[in-house]
FIKOLZA-1660 file (N, C-alpha, C; in steps of 0.1 Angstrom, whole numbers, plus 5000, padded with zeros to 4 digits):
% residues 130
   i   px   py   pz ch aa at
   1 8570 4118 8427  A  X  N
   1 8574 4131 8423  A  X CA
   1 8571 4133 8408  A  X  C
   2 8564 4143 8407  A  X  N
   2 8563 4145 8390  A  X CA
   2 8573 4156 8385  A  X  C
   3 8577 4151 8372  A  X  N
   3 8586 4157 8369  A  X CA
   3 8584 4163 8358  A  X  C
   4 8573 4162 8351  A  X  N
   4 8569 4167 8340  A  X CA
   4 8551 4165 8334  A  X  C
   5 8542 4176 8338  A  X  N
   5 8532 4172 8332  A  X CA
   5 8527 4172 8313  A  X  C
   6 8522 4160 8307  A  X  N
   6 8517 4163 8294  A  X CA
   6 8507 4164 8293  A  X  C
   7 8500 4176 8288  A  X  N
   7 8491 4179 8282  A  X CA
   7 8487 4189 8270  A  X  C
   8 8476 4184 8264  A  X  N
   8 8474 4190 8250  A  X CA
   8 8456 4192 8252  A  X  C
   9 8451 4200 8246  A  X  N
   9 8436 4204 8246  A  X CA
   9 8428 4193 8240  A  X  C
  10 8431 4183 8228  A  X  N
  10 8421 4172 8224  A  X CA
  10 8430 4160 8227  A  X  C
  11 8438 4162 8241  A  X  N
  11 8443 4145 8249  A  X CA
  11 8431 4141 8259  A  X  C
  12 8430 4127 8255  A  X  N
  12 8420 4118 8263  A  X CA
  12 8427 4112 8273  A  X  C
  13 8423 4108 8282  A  X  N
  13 8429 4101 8293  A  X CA
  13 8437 4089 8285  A  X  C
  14 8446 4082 8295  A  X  N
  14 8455 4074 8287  A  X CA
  14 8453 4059 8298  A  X  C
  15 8445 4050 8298  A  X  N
  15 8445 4041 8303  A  X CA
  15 8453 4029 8303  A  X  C
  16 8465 4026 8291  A  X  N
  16 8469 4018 8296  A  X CA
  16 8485 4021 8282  A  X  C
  17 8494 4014 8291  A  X  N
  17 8508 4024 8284  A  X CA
  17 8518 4010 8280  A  X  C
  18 8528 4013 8274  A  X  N
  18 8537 4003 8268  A  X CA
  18 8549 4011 8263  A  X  C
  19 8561 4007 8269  A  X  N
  19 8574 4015 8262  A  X CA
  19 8581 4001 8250  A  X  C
  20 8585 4008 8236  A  X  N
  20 8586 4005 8227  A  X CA
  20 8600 4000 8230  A  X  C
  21 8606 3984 8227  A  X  N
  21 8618 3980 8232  A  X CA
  21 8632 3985 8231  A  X  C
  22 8631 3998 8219  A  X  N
  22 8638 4008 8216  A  X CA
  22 8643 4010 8226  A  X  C
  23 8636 4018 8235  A  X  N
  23 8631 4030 8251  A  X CA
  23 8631 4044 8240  A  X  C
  24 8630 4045 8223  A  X  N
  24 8630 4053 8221  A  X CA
  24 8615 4065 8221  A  X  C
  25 8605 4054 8223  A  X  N
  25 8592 4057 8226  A  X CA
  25 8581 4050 8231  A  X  C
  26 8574 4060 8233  A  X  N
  26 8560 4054 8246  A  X CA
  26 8548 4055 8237  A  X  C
  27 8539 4044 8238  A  X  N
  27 8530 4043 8232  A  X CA
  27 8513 4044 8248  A  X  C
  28 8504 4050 8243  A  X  N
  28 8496 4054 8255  A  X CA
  28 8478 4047 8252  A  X  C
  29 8472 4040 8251  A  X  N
  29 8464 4036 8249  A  X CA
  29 8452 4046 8253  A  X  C
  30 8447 4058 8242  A  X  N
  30 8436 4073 8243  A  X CA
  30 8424 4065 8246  A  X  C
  31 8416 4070 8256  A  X  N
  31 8401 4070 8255  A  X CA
  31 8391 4073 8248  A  X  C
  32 8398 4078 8235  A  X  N
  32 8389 4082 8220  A  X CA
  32 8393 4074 8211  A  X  C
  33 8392 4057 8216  A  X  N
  33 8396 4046 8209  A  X CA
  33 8409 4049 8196  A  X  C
  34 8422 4055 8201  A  X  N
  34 8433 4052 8196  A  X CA
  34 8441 4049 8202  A  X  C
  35 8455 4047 8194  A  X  N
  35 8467 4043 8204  A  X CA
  35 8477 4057 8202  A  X  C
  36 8479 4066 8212  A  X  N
  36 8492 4080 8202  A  X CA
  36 8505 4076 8213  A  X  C
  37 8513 4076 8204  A  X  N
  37 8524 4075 8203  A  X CA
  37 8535 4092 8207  A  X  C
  38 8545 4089 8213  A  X  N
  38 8555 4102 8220  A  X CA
  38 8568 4094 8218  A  X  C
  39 8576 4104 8214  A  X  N
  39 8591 4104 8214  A  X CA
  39 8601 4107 8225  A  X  C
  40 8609 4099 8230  A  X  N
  40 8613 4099 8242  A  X CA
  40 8626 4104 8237  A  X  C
  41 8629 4119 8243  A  X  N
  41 8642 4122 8236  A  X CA
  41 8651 4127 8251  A  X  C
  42 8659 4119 8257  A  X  N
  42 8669 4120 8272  A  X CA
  42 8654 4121 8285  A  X  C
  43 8643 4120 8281  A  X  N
  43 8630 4121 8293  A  X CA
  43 8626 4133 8285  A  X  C
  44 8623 4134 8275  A  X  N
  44 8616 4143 8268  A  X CA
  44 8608 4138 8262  A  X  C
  45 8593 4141 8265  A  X  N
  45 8587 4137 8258  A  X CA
  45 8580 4145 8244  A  X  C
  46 8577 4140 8231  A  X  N
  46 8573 4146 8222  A  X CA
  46 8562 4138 8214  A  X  C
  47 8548 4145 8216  A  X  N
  47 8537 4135 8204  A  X CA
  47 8544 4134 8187  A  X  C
  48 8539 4125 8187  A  X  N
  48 8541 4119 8172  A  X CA
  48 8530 4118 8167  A  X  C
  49 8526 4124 8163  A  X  N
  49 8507 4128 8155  A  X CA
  49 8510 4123 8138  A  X  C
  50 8517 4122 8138  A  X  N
  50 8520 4110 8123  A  X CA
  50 8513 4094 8129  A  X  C
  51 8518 4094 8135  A  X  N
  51 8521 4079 8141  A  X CA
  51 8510 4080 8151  A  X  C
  52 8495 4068 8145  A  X  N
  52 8486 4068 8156  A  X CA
  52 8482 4056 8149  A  X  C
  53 8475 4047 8158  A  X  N
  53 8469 4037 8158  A  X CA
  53 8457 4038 8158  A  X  C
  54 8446 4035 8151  A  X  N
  54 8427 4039 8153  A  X CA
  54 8421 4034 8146  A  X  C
  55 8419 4015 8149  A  X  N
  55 8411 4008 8143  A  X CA
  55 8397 4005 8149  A  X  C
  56 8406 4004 8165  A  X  N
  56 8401 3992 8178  A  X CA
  56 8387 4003 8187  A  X  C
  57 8383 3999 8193  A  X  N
  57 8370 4006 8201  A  X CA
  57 8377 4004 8215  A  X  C
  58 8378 4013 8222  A  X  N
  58 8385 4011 8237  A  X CA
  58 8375 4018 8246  A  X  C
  59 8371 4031 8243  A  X  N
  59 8365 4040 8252  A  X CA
  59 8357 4035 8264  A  X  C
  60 8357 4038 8272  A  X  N
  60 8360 4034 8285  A  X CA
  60 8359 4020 8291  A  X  C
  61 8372 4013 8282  A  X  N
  61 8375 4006 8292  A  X CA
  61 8393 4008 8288  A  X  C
  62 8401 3997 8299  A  X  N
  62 8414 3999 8299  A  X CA
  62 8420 3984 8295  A  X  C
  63 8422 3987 8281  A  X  N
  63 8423 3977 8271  A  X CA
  63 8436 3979 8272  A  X  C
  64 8451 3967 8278  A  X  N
  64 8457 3968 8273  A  X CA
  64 8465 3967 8260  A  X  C
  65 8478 3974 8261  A  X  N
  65 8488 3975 8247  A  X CA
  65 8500 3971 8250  A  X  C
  66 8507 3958 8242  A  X  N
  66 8520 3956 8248  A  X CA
  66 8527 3953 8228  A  X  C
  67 8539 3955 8229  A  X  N
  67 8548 3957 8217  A  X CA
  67 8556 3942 8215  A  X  C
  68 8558 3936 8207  A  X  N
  68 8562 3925 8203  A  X CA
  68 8577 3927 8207  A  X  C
  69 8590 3917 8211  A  X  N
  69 8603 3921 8216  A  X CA
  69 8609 3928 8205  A  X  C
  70 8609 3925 8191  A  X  N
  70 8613 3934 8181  A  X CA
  70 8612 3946 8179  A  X  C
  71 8597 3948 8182  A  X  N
  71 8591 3964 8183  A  X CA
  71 8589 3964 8163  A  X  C
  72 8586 3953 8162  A  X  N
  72 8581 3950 8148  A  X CA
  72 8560 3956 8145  A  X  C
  73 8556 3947 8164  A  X  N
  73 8546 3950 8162  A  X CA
  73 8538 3954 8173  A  X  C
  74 8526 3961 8177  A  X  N
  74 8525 3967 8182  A  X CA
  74 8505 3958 8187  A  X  C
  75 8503 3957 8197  A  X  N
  75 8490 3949 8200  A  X CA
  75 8481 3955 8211  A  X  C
  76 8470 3956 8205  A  X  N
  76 8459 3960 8219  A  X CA
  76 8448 3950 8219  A  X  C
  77 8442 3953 8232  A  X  N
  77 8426 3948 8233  A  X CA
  77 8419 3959 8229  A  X  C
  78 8402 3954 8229  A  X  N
  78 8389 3960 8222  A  X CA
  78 8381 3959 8229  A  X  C
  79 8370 3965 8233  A  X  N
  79 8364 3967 8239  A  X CA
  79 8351 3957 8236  A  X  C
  80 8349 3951 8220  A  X  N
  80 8341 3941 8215  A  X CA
  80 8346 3926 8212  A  X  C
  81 8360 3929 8224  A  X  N
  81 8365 3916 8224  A  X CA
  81 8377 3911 8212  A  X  C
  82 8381 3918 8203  A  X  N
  82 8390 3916 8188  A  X CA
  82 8406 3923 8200  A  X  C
  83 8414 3915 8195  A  X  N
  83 8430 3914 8195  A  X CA
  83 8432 3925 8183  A  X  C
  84 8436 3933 8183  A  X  N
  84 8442 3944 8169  A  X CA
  84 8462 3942 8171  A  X  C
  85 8467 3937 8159  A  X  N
  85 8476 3938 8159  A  X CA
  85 8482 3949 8144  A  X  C
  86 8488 3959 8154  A  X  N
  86 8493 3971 8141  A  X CA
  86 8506 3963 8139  A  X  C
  87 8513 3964 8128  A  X  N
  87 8523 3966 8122  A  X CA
  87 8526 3981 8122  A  X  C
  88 8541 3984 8131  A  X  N
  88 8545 3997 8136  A  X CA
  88 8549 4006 8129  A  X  C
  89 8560 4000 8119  A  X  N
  89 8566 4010 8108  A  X CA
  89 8552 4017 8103  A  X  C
  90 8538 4008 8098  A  X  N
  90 8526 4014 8090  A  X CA
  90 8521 4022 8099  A  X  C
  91 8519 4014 8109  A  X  N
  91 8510 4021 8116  A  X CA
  91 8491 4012 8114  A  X  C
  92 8491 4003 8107  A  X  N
  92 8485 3998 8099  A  X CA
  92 8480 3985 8108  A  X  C
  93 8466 3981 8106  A  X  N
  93 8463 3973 8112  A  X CA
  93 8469 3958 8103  A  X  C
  94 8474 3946 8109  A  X  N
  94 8483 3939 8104  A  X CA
  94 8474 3923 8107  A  X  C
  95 8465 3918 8114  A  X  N
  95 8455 3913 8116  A  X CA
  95 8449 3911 8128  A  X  C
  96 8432 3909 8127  A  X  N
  96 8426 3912 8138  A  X CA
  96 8421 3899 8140  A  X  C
  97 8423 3893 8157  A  X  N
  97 8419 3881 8160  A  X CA
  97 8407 3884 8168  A  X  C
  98 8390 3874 8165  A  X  N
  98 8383 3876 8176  A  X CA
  98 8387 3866 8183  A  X  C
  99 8387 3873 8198  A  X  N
  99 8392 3865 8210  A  X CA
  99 8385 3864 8220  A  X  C
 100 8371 3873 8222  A  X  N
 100 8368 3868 8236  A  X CA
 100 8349 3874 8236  A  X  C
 101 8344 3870 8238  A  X  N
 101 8331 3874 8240  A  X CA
 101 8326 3888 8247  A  X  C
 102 8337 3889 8257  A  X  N
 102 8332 3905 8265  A  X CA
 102 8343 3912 8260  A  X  C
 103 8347 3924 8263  A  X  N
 103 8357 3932 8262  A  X CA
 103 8373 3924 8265  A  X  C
 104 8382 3926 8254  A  X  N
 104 8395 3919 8254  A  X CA
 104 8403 3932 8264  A  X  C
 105 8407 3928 8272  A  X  N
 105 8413 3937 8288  A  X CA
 105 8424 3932 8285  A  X  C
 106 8433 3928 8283  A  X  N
 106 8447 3922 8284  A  X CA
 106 8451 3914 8272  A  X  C
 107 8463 3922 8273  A  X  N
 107 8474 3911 8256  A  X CA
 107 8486 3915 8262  A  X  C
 108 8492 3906 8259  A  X  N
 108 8507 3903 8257  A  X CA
 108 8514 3895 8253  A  X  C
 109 8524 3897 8243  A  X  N
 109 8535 3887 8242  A  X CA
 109 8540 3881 8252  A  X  C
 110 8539 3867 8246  A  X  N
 110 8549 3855 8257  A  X CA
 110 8564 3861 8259  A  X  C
 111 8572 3859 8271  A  X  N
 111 8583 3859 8272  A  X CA
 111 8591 3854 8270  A  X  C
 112 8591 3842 8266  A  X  N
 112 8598 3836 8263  A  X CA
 112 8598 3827 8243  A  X  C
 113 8587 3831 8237  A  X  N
 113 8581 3828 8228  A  X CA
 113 8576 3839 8220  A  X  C
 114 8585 3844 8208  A  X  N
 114 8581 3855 8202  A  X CA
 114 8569 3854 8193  A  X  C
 115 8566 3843 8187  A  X  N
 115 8552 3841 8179  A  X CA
 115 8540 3838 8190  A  X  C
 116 8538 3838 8198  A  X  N
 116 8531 3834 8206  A  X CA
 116 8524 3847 8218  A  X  C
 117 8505 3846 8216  A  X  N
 117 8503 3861 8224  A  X CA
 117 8493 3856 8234  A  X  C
 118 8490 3859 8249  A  X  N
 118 8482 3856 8261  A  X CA
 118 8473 3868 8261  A  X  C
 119 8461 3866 8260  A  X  N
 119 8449 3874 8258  A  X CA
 119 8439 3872 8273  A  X  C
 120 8437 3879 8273  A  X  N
 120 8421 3877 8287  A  X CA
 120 8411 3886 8287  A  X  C
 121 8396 3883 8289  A  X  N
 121 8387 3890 8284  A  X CA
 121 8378 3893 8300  A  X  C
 122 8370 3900 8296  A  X  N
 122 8357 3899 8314  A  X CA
 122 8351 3887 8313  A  X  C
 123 8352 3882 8302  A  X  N
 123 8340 3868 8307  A  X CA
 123 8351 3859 8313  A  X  C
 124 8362 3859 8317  A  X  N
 124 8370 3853 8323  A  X CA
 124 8376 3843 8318  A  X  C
 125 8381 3845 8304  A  X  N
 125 8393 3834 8298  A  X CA
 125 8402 3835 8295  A  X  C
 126 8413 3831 8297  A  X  N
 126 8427 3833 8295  A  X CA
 126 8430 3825 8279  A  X  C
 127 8438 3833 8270  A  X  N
 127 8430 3825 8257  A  X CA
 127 8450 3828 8250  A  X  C
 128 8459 3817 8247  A  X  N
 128 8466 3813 8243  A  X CA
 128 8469 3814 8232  A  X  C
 129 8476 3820 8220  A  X  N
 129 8475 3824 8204  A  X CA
 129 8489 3825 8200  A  X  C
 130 8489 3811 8190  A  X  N
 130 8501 3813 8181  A  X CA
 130 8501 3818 8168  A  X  C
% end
């Protein structure tokens, strides 16, 4: 059941999504290679156009984005294969790992291991980063 549609005239599809460990906001991975950001106020949603991420190249693929347990830092895949890690408060890219030969499709923080990130690309490697 939908409960609420968002839309804006220059929103790109949103391929791949991450809620901020706050739950105070949603971060949406745009098809116009950025990351925009919405404020979650009781299931309210609100863009935050201050707050965007647009270092990484995504467009059409579904690169994901997951948030460090702090919500210190904020990580995607690239479509040229680079890990982009923003630092959240900036918004700012905070360093960029090359990780994989084809398009970087998946990141995330370990669960159990906060310095520690699990990356995977199309050429098929699962690639481990402390």
């Amino acid at each position: 059941m939908v409960t609420r549609h968002v839309s804006e005239p220059e929103m790109h599809a949103i391929t791949a999504t991450a809620m901020h460990p706050s739950g105070e906001y949603f971060a949406g991975q745009s098809s116009d290679n950025q990351i925009v950001v919405y404020e979650n106020k009781g299931g309210n949603f609100r863009r935050i156009r201050a707050k965007k991420f647009a270092s990484h190249y995504c467009a059409g693929y579904a690169c994901a984005i997951d948030f460090s347990y702090d919500g210190q830092f904020l990580l995607s895949g690239d479509e040229r294969g680079k890990i982009y890690c923003y630092d959240w408060k900036s918004s700012k890219v905070f360093r960029i790992l090359d990780g994989h030969s084809g398009a970087c499709i998946g990141v995330e923080w370990h669960p159990s291991q906060p310095t520690t990130v699990l990356s995977c690309g199309w050429e098929g490697m699962v690639k481990l980063w402390q």
